[in-house]
N, C-alpha and C positions, 0 to 999 in steps of 0.2 A: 096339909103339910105343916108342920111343926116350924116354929121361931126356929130351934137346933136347926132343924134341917134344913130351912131355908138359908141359912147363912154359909153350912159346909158345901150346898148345891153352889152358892154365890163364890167360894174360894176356887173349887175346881171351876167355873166361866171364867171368872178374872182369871184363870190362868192359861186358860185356851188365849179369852181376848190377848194378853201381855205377849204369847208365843208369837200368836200370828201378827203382830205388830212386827217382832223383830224378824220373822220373813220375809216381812214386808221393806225390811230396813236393809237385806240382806239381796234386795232385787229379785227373788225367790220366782217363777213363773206365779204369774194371776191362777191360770189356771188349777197349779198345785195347790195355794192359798185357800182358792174355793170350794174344792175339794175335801181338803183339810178343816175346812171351818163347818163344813157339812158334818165331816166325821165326831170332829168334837165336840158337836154341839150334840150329835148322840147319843155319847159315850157321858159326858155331864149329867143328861135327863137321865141316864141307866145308872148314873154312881150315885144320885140322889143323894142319902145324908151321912154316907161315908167320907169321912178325909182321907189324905194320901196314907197315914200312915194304915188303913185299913182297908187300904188297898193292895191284895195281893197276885201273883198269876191264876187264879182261882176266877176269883171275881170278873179277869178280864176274859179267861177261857168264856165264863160266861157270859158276858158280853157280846161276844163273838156270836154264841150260842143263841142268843135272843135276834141278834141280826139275821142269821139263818131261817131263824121262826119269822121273821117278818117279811121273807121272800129275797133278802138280797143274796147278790151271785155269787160264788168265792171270791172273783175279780174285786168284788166293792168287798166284801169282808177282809179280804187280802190289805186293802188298800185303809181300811177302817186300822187295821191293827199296823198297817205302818205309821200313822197317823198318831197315835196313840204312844209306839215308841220313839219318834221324833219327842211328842210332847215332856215325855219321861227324860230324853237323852237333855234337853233345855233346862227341866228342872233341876239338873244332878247339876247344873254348869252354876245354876243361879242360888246352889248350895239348900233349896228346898227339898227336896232328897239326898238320898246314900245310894239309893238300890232305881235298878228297871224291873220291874212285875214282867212287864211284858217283853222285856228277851229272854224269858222262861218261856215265851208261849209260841208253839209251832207255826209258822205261815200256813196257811190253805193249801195246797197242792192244785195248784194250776197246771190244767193241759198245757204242754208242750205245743202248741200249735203255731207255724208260723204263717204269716199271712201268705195268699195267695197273690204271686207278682207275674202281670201279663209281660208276656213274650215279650221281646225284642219286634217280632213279626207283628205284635197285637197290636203296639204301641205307634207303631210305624201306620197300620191302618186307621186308628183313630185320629192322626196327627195330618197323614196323606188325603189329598181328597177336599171338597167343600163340605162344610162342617153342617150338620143336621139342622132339620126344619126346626126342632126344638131347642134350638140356640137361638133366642131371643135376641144376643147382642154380637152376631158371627164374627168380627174381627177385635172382640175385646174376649168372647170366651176362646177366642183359635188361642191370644196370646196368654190368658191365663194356664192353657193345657199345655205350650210352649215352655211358662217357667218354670211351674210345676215339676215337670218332667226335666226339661231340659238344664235346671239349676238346683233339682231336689233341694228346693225351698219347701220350710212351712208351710200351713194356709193360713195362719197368723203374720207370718213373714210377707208374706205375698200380700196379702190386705193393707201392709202399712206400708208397702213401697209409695214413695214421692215421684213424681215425676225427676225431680232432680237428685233424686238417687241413681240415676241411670246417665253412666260416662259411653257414651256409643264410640268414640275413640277409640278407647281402651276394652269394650264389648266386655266390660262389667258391671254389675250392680253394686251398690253399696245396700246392705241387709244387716237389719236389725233384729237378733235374735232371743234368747231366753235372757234373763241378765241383763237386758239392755248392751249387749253384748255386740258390738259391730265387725261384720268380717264383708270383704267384698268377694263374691261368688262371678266366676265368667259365662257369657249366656255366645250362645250357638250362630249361625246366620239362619238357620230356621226361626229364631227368637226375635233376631236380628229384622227378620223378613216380615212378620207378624207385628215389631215396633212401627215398622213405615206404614202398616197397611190402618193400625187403630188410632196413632198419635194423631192425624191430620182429622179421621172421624171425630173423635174424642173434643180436639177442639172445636170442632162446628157446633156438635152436640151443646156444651159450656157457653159457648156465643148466645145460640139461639133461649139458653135456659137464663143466661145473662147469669153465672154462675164462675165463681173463679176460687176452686181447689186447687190443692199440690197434689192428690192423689193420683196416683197414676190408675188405676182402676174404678172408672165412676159407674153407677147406675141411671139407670134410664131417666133420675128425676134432676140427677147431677151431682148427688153424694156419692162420698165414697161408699164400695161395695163391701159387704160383714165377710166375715169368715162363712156363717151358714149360707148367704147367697153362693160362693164358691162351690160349698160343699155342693148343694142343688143342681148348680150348670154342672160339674163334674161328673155329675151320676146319671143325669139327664142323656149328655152327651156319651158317654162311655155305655151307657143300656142301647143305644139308639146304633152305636155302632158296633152293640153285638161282642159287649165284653158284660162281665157280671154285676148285677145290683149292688154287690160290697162292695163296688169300685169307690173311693173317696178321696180326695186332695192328699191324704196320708200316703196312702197305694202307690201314689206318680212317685213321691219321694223315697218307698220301697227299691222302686222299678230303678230311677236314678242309680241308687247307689246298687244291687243289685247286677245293670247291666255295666257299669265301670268296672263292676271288679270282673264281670265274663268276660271283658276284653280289655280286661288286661292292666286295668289301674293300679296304683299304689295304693295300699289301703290308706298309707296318712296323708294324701292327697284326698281322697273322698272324705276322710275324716273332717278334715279344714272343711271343704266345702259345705259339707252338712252341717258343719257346727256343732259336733258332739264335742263335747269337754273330755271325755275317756274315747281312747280308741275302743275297749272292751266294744262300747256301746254298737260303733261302726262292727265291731266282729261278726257283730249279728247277722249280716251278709254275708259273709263265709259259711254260714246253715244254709243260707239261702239258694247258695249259688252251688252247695255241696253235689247235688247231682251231676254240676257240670264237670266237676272236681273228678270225679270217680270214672265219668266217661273218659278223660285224659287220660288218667292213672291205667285203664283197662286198656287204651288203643297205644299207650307210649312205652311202660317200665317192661323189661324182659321177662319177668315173674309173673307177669298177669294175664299173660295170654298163653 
């Protein structure tokens, strides 16, 4: 590689790095961040000794084009090319552009598919009942399947609960969301039921380890427990009770919002509690729940029968 080129390669990273700074600055999700910093750092190594101004929809179509050649899904290519016009929308602000290349250039066309959300019935048998031999930790994974489901919580959100995030007077949590975002979410006396049963284990466990967290969710050695431990017991237990291997922390929070609005919630009610910034977002249960939608419409309006 060329002096030249090694230095234009250098202005497009400085300019990824300077973006994803003020993401960062902006409380942006970690997660999006890292994602983003992946994509960037793609799209850099692919622009090699072009600068912006020779960069056009052309070059990024191909971009796109070479991602495909190296196996990634539309989903990540989708996500490369939003990536890409964030980065674009930033520069135009910081006055180092005029123009976006890349809102010339087509998103992927992604299936339409929406996730698959267990029953009402389903939910109730993995929840009813003593919890499978493959629950390592039975009255801390009862209560994680509890809030999950019962407070359509994160698995992010869930992992950073405090113990003193939980007001049992008032049967709510206080949850910290995307944004550093604080809302309090209300938990159930099923929830409620599962607190008494792990709080008093919980602290014996912390005695004997001679261990003293705020986490409300410890592992067996007396830290707090990851998101991917979650994700594990969730799958574990939900296969064992005879619901699907795609079952995941995500799912419960599907289900949540999902079975509120089958009976009957306000959508800006679930909204709040899920913590979506746009209801649009919450909308996305109303696809969900559209089956049930049409069963009404056929047994109730005069025109349908």
């Amino acid at each position: 590689m060329t002096q030249m080129s090694k230095q234009a390669h250098t202005v497009v990273e400085k300019a990824a790095t300077q973006f994803l700074r003020s993401l960062r600055q902006r409380n942006v999700s970690v997660h999006t961040i890292k994602a983003y910093a992946g994509d960037l750092k793609n799209f850099a190594g692919y622009i090699g000794s072009h600068d912006w101004r020779a960069i056009d929809h052309v070059t990024i179509r191909s971009f796109l084009s070479h991602l495909y050649e190296r196996g990634l899904s539309k989903t990540s290519v989708a996500r490369s090319l939003a990536a890409v016009r964030s980065l674009y929308r930033w520069l135009a602000q910081e006055g180092v552009v005029e123009q976006n290349p890349a809102a010339l250039v087509s998103t992927p066309k992604l299936p339409k598919k929406l996730p698959r959300v267990p029953t009402i019935e389903e939910m109730n048998s993995v929840l009813d009942g003593q919890m499978p031999e493959v629950a390592p930790f039975p009255q801390r994974d009862r209560l994680i399947l509890e809030l999950l489901y019962g407070c359509g919580i994160r698995n992010s959100e869930l992992a950073g609960i405090n113990v003193d995030d939980i007001r049992l007077s008032s049967e709510a949590i206080l949850i910290r969301g995307k944004g550093k975002k604080e809302r309090y979410v209300p938990f159930g006396d099923s929830a409620k039921v599962a607190l008494a049963a792990y709080l008093p284990v919980r602290q014996q466990l912390l005695l004997k380890l001679k261990r003293n967290i705020p986490a409300l969710l410890v592992n067996q050695r007396g830290g707090r427990l990851t998101t991917r431990s979650i994700g594990r017991i969730v799958k574990n237990i939900a296969v064992a009770k005879g619901l699907s291997p795609d079952v995941h922390p995500h799912t419960l929070r599907h289900a949540f919002g999902t079975h509120m609005l089958e009976e009957g919630a306000d959508l800006r009610a679930i909204q709040e509690m899920l913590g979506h910034e746009r209801l649009s977002t919450t909308q996305r249960y109303t696809q969900l729940s559209m089956k049930q939608v049409l069963q009404v419409y056929d047994q109730t309006h005069p025109r349908a029968k």
